[in-house]
C-alpha angles and dihedrals in degrees: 000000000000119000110213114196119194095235093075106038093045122047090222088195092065091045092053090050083056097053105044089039091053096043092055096040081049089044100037096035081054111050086040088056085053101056091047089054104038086044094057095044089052094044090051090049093042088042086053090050094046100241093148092187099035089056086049096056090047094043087055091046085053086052108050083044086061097039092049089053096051076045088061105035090052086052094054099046096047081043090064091032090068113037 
């Protein structure tokens, strides 16, 4: 009988790299989702209101929330691409 242990079947380094990589891109993806959405929420209330400052910081926080997930979405694909 033959005994298999894990360590030689999986290469534990590259699962590892999976994990941690797919935790931060959940996590990341998720929080920058957040700001663009919360920013242009905020920009659209403030512009109403007529805070004219208040709705460009906001409209520069939705933005950089946009800009950060195709940021994150072009990094994931070249990163399949070219493995």
């Amino acid at each position: 009988m033959h005994v298999w242990l894990a360590d030689k079947l999986i290469d534990t380094q590259a699962l590892w790299n999976v994990i941690w990589a797919s935790i931060a891109a959940g996590v990341g993806g998720t929080a920058a989702l957040s700001l663009a959405i919360v920013g242009a929420t905020r920009f659209a209330d403030l512009r109403r209101a007529g805070r004219g400052a208040g709705a460009t910081l906001f409209a520069i926080v939705a933005i950089t929330g946009v800009v950060i997930c195709i940021g994150i979405s072009t990094l994931g694909l070249y990163a399949i691409v070219n493995k």
